[in-house]
C-alpha positions as CSV (number, residue, x, y, z in Angstrom):
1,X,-72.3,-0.1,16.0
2,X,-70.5,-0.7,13.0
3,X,-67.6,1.6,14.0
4,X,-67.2,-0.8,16.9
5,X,-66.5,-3.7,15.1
6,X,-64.4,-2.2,12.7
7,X,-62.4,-0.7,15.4
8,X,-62.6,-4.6,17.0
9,X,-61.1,-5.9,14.0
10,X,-58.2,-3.2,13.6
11,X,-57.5,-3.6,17.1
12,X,-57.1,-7.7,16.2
13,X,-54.9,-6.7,13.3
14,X,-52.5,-3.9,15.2
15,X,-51.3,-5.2,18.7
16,X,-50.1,-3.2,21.7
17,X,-45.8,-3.9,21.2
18,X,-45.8,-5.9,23.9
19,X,-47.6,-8.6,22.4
20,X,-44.9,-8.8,19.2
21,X,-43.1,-11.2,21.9
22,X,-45.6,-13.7,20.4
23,X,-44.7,-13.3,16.5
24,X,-41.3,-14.8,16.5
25,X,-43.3,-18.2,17.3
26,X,-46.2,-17.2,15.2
27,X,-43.3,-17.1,11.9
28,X,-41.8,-20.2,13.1
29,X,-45.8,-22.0,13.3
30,X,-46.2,-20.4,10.1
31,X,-42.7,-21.8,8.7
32,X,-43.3,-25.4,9.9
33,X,-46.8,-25.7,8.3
34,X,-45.5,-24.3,4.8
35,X,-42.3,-26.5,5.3
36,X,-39.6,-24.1,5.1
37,X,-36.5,-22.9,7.6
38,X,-36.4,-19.8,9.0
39,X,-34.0,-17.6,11.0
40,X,-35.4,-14.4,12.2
41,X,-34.0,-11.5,13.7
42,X,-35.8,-8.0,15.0
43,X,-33.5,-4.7,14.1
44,X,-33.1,-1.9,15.5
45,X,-35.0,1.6,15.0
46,X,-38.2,1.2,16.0
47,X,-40.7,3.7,15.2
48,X,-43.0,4.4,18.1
49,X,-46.9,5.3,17.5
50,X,-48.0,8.4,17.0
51,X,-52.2,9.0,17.4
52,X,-52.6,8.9,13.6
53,X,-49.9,6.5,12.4
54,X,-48.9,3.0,14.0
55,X,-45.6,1.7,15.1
56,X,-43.4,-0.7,13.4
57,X,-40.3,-2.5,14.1
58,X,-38.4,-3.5,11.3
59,X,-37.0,-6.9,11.1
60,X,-34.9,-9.1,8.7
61,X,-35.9,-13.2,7.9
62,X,-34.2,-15.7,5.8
63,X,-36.3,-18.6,4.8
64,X,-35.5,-21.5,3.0
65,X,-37.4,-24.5,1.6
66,X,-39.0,-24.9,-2.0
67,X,-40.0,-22.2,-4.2
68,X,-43.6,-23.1,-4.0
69,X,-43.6,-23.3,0.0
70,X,-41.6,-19.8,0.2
71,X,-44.0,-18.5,-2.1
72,X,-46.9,-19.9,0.3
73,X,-45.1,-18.1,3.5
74,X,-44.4,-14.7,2.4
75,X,-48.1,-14.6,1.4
76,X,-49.5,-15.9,4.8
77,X,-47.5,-13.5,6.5
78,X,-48.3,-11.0,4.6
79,X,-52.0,-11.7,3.6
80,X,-53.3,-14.3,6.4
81,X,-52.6,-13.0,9.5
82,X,-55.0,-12.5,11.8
83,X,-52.6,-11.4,14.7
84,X,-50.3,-9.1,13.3
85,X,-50.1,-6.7,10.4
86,X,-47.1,-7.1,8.6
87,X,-45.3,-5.0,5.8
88,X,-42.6,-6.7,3.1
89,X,-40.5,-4.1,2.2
90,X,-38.0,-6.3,0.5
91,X,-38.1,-9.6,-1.6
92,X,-35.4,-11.5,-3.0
93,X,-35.4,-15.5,-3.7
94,X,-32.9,-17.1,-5.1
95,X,-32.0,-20.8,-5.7
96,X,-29.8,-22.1,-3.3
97,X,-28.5,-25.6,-4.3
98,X,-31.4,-27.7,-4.6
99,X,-34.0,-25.6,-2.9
100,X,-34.5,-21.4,-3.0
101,X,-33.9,-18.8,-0.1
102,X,-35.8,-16.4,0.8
103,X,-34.1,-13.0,2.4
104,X,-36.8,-10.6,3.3
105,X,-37.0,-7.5,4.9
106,X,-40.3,-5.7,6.7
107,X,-42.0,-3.9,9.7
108,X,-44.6,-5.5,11.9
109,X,-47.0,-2.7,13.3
110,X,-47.8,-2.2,16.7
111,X,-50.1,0.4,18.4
112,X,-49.4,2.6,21.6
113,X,-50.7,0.9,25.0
């Protein structure tokens, strides 16, 4: 039915929080193909799920690289993902000697088991 494969695709999209262990090398495939540095770093207070609202765990990521390429990142993590659904919550790029940083601040979403 189609409420079958929508739930399919939502289950894609929103992982169980054990499988976040895979998005920290997910960033840094992500950050190699757009060409920029990265340093990435999971904070604390977690939100669990709840049956009507998902769980997120906030995190903080510095990239840096060329405007263009940072550009390209924040949108694939944000936009592209198939694995992970992924909130900015904070965006600020700056130039940083010859090339810009990046400092960004978000939640990646997780579901209950």
């Amino acid at each position: 039915t189609q409420a079958t494969f929508y739930q399919g695709q939502i289950d894609l999209l929103l992982p169980s929080e054990d499988r976040l262990i895979g998005y920290r090398g997910w960033l840094d495939d992500l950050a190699a193909d757009a060409g920029v540095t990265i340093n990435f770093n999971f904070l604390e207070g977690k939100t669990v799920p709840t049956p009507s609202a998902p769980g997120y765990i906030p995190f903080k990521l510095i990239a840096q690289g060329e405007y263009g390429a940072l550009v390209s990142f924040v949108r694939n993590i944000e936009f592209n993902s198939e694995r992970y659904l992924t909130g900015i919550d904070a965006l600020d790029i700056n130039a940083d000697g010859g090339s810009h940083k990046a400092e960004i601040g978000g939640r990646v979403f997780f579901k209950s088991l």
